[in-house]
Structures are given as structure tokens and as C-alpha cells.
C-alpha beads as a LAMMPS data file, in Angstrom:
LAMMPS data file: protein, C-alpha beads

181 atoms
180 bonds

1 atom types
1 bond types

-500.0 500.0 xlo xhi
-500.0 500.0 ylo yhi
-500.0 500.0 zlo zhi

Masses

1 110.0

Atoms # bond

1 1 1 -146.890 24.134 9.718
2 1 1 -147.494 23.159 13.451
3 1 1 -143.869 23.126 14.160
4 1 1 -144.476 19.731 15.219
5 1 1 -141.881 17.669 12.955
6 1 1 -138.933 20.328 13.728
7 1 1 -139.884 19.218 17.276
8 1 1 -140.137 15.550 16.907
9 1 1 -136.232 16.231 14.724
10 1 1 -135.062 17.870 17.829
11 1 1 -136.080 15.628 20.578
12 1 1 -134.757 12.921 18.445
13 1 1 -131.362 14.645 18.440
14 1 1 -131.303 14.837 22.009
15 1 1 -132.141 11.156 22.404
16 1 1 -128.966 10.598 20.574
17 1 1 -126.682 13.498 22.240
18 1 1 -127.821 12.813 25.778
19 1 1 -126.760 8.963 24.914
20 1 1 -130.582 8.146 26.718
21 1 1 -130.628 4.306 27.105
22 1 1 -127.674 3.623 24.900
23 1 1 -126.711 0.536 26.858
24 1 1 -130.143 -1.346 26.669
25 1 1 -131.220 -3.273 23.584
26 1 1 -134.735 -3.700 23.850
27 1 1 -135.440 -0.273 25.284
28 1 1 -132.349 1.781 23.953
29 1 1 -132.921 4.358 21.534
30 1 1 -134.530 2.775 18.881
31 1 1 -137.495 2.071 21.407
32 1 1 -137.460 5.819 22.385
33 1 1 -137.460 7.024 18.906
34 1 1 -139.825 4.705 17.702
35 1 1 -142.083 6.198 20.470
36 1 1 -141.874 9.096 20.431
37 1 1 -142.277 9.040 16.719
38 1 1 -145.726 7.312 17.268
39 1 1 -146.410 9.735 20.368
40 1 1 -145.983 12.390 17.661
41 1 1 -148.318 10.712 15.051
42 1 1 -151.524 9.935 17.967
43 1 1 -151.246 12.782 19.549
44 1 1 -151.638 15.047 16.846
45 1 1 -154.756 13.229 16.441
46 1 1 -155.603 13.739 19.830
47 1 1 -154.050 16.309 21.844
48 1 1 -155.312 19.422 20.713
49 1 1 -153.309 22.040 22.203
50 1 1 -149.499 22.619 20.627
51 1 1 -148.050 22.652 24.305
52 1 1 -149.640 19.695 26.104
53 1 1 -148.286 17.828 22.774
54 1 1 -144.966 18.862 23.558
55 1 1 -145.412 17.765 26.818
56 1 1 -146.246 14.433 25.304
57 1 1 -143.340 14.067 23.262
58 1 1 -140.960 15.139 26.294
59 1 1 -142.498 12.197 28.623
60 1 1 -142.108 10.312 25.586
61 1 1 -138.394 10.900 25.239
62 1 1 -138.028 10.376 29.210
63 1 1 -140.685 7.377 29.718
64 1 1 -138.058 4.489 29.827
65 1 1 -134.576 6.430 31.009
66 1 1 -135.044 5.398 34.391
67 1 1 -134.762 1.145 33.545
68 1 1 -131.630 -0.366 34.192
69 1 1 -132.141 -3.300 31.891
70 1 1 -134.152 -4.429 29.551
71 1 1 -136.148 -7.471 32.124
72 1 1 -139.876 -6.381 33.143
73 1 1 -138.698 -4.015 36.315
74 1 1 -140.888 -0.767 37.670
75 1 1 -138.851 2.383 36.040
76 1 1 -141.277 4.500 36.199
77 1 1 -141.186 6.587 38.932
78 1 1 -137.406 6.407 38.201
79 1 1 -138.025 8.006 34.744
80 1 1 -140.306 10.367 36.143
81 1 1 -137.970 11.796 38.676
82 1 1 -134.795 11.835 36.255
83 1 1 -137.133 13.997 33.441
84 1 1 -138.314 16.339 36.188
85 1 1 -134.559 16.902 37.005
86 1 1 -133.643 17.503 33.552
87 1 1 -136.757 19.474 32.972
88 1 1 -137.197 21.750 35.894
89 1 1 -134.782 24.409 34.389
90 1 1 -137.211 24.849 30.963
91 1 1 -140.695 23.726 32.170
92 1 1 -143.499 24.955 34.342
93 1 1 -144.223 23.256 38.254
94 1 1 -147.769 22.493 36.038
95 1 1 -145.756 21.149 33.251
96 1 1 -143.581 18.806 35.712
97 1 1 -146.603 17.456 37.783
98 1 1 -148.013 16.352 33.891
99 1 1 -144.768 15.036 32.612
100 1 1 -144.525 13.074 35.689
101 1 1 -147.877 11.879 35.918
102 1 1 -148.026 10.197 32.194
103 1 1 -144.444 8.675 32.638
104 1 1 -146.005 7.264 35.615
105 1 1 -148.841 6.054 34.415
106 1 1 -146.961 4.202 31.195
107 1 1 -146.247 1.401 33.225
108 1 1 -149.876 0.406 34.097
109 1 1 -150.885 -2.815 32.543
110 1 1 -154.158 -1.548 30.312
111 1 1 -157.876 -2.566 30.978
112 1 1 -156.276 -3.397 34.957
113 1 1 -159.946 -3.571 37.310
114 1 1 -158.511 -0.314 38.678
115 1 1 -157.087 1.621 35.849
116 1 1 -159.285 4.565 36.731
117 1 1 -158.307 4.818 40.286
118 1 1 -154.932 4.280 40.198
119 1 1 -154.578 7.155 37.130
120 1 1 -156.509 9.849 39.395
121 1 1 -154.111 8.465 42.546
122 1 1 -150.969 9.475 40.430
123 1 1 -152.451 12.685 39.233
124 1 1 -153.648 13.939 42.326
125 1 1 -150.647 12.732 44.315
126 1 1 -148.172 15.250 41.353
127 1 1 -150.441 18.129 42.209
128 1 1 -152.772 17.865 39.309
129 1 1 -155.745 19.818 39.319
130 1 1 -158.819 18.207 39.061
131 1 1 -160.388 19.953 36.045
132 1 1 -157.678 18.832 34.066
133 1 1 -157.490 15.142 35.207
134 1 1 -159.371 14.306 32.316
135 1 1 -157.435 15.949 29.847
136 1 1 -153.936 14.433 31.227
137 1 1 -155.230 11.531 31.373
138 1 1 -155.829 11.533 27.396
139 1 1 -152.280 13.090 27.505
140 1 1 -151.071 9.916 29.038
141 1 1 -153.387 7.243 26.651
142 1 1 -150.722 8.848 23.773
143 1 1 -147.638 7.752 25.150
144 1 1 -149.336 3.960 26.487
145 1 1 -150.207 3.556 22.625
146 1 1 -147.540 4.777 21.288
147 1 1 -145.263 2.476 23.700
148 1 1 -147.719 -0.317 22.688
149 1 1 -147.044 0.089 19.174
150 1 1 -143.692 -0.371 19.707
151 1 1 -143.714 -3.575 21.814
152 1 1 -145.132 -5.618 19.291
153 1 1 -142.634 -4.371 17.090
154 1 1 -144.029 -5.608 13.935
155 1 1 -141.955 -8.826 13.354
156 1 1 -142.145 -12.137 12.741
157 1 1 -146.154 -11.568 11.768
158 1 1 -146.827 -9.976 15.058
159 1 1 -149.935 -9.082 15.521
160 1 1 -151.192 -6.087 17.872
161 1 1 -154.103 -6.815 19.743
162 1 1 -156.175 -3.700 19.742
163 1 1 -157.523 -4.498 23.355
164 1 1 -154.254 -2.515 24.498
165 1 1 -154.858 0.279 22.727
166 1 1 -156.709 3.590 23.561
167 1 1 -157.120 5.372 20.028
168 1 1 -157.590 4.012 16.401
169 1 1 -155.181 5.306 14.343
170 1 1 -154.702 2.705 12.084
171 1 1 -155.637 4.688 9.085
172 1 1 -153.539 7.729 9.895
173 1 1 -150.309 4.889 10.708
174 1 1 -151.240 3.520 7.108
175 1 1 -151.252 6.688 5.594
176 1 1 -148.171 7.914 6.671
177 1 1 -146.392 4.171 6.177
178 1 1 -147.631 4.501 2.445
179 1 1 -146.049 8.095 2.286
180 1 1 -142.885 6.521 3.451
181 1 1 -142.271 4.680 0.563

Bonds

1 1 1 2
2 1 2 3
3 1 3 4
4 1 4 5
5 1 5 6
6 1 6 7
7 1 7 8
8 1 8 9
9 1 9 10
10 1 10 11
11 1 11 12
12 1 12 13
13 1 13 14
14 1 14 15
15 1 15 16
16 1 16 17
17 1 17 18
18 1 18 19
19 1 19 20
20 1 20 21
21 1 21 22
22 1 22 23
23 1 23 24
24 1 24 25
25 1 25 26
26 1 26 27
27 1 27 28
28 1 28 29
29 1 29 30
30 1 30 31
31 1 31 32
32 1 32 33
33 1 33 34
34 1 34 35
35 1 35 36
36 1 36 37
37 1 37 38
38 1 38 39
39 1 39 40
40 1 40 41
41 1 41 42
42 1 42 43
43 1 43 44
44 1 44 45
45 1 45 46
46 1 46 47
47 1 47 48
48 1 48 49
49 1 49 50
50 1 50 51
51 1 51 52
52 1 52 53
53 1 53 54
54 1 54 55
55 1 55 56
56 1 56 57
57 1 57 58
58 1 58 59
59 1 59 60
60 1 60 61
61 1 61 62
62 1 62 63
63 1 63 64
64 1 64 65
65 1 65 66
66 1 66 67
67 1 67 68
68 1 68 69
69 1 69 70
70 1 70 71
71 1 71 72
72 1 72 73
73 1 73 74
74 1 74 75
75 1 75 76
76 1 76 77
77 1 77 78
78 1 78 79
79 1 79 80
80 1 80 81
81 1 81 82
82 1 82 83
83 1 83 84
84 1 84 85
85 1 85 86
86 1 86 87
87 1 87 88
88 1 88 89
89 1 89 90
90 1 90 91
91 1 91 92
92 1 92 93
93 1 93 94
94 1 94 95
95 1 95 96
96 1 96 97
97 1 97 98
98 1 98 99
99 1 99 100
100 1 100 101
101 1 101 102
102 1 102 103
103 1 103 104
104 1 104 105
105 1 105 106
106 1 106 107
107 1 107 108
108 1 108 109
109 1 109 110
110 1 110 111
111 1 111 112
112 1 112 113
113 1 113 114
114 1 114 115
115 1 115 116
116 1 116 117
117 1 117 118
118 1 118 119
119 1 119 120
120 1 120 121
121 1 121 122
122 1 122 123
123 1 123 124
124 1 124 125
125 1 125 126
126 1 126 127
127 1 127 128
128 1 128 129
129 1 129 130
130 1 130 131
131 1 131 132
132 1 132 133
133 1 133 134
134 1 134 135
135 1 135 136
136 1 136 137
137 1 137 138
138 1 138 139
139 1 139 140
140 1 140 141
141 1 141 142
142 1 142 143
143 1 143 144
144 1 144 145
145 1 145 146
146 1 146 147
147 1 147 148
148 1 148 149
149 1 149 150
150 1 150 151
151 1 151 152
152 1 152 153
153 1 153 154
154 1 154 155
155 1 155 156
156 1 156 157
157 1 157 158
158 1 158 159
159 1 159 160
160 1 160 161
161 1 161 162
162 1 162 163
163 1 163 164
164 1 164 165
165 1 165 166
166 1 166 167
167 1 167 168
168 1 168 169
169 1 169 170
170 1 170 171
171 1 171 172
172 1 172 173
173 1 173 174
174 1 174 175
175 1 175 176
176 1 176 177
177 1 177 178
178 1 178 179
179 1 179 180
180 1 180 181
């Protein structure tokens, strides 16, 4: 009813249109699906509002487009700057500056001694306001989870340490597992 798996249905179908990382392995589209499939499921958890969601699931579909190749390399800012061109025809200057900011932010290890800091340096730096620091910042925990989730990729008895994680969703990921099958 929230419109939210038409959008998650469409943003997958771009993934797969716009060819976004269809050379890597690691991070090719499986990764981007995967997360933005478990940006959808935490943030509907977590995000409230129906547009900052989508704004989630849009820096999910863009948070890895800027890598090259699958080795540990900053993309980032790359990602960030390729979304915002591919954005700026449909979204807000408000909507860019958060889009940017949580693709930014992705690529910060969690639980770093300046975590804190370094998220209100990227915000401030994209123009955000600071009233709503707070609330992109939660914006941003979504897509750090949900690329979390996907790293440990659930093979081999992986384990996921919940240390690297900002939200406990484990029931809601085991309920909709269960309804899977």
C-alpha cells in the first residue's frame, strides 16, 4: 500500500537497463540489488517519511557505480557525483545534497573514533541543513546496513557481526525470509 515494492521493482529495472556495474563481480548488480533490497526492508523500519525512503533506495542504487573494480578503492565520492548527474534532472538541490551525503558516508569504516565528525563534515560540506543532520544521518545508517548485510553474504557459515550494524532487524529479515519460502 506504500507504493514502496512498485518502487523497489522499478529501481531494480533500472539497475539492469542502465547496465550499473555489469562488469564487476563482487559489486555488480547482484550487490546493488541485494542492497537496495535490504535498504528497502530497514528503512521502512526506520525512515518514516515516503520521500526520504526513496531517497534511500536511489543512493542505494548509485552507492557503488562509481568503483572501477571490485579491490578495496575510495568510490565514493565517485558514486556520489555520477548519481547527482543522473539525478539532477528529477530531484531537488535538497534531495542531491542528501543523496550525496549518504553515498558518501557508505564508505566509512563503522564505530571509526571519529564517525560523528566526519558524518557532520560531509553533510555540512553538501549544503545540509543542520536541523536535519540528524535525520540524514539515520538516512545514511540504512544504506551502511543494508551494504553490511550484503558483504557477509551469507555463505560458507558466515557470520555477521552485529558490531557493524546500526538497526536490529533481524526479526523483520526472518520474517520476510520465512515468507519467501
Amino acid at each position: 500500500e506504500s507504493g514502496l515494492f512498485n518502487k523497489f521493482v522499478m529501481l531494480e529495472n533500472e539497475i539492469k537497463q542502465e547496465g550499473v556495474n555489469v562488469d564487476l563481480k563482487v559489486h555488480g548488480q547482484r550487490h546493488v540489488k541485494n542492497v537496495l533490497l535490504y535498504s528497502a526492508l530497514i528503512g521502512q523500519e526506520v525512515v518514516k517519511n515516503k520521500n526520504d525512503l526513496n531517497l534511500v533506495l536511489l543512493a542505494a542504487k548509485y552507492h557503488d557505480v562509481g568503483r572501477k573494480t571490485d579491490a578495496h578503492e575510495e568510490h565514493a565520492d565517485a558514486s556520489a557525483d555520477i548519481a547527482v548527474e543522473k539525478l539532477k534532472d528529477t530531484c531537488s538541490q535538497e534531495e542531491l545534497a542528501i543523496i550525496k551525503t549518504i553515498i558518501q558516508f557508505h564508505e566509512f569504516f563503522r564505530n571509526s573514533y571519529n564517525e560523528d565528525e566526519t558524518f557532520e563534515e560531509i553533510a555540512k560540506k553538501n549544503g545540509i541543513p543542520v536541523d536535519k543532520i540528524a535525520k540524514v544521518r539515520e538516512m545514511a545508517e540504512v544504506l551502511k546496513d543494508a551494504d553490511a548485510l550484503d558483504r557477509t553474504r551469507f555463505i560458507n557459515k558466515a557470520r555477521l557481526n552485529s558490531k557493524f550494524l546500526k538497526f536490529d532487524i533481524s526479526k523483520r529479515l526472518i520474517k520476510f525470509s520465512s515468507s519467501l519460502q
